[in-house]
C-alpha positions as CSV (number, residue, x, y, z in Angstrom):
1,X,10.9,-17.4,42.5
2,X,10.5,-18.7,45.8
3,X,10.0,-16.8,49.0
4,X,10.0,-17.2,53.0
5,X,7.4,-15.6,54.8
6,X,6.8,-15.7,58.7
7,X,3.2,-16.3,60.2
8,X,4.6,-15.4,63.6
9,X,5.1,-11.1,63.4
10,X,7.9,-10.7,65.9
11,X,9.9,-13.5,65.0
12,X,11.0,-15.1,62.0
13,X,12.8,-18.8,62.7
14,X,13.3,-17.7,65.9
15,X,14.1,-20.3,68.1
16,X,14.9,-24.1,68.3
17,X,12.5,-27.2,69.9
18,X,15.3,-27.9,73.0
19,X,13.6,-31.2,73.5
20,X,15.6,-32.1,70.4
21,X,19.0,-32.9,72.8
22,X,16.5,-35.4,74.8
23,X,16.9,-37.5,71.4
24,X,20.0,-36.6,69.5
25,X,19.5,-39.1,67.0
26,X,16.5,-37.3,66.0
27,X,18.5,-36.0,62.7
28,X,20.1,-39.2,61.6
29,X,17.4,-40.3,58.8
30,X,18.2,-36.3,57.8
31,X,22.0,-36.6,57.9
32,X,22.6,-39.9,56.6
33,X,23.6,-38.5,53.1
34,X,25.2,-35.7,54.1
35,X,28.9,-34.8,54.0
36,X,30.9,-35.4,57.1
37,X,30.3,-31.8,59.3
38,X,27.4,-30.5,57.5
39,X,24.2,-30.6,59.8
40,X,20.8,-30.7,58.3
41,X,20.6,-26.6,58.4
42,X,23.7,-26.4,56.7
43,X,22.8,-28.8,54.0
44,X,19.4,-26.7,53.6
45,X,20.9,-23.4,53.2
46,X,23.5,-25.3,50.2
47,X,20.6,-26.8,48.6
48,X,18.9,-23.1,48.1
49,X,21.8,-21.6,47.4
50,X,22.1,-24.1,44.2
51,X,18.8,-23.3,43.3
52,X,18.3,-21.5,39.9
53,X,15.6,-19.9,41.4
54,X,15.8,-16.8,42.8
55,X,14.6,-16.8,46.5
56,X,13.2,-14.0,49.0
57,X,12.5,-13.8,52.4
58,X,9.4,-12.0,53.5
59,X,10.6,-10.7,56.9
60,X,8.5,-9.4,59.7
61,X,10.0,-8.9,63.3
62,X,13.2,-10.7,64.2
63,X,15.9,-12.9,63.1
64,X,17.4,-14.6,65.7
65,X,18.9,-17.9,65.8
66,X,18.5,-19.5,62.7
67,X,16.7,-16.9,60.9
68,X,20.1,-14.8,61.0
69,X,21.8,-17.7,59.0
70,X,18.3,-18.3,56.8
C-alpha cells in the first residue's frame, strides 16, 4: 500500500512554484522519455495508476490545483 499524506493542514498539493515559467526548460531532463503531450504530472499519475499497489491519499484541508487531479 502506499499512501499520500499532507504536512501542510489546509492544503494538500496546493499550488505550483510560478518561477517555473522563468525557465521552461526546467522539465526537459523529466520529459525526455515521455510520450509526445504527456507532461511530467501526467506521466506521474499513469505510473501510480499501473501500480499493483493499492494507493491512499491521507487528506487534510484542500485540494486545489494539482491535488484535485492527484
Amino acid at each position: 500500500m502506499i499512501v499520500f499524506d499532507n504536512a501542510n493542514p489546509e492544503f494538500f498539493i496546493a499550488h505550483v512554484d510560478m518561477t517555473l515559467v522563468d525557465t521552461p526548460d526546467a522539465f526537459d531532463g523529466l520529459a525526455a522519455d515521455l510520450p509526445d503531450g504527456v507532461n511530467p504530472f501526467q506521466a506521474l499519475g499513469e505510473l501510480l495508476r499501473h501500480q499493483p499497489q493499492v494507493t491512499l491519499v491521507k487528506l487534510a484541508g484542500m485540494a486545489r490545483g494539482g491535488g484535485a487531479e492527484f
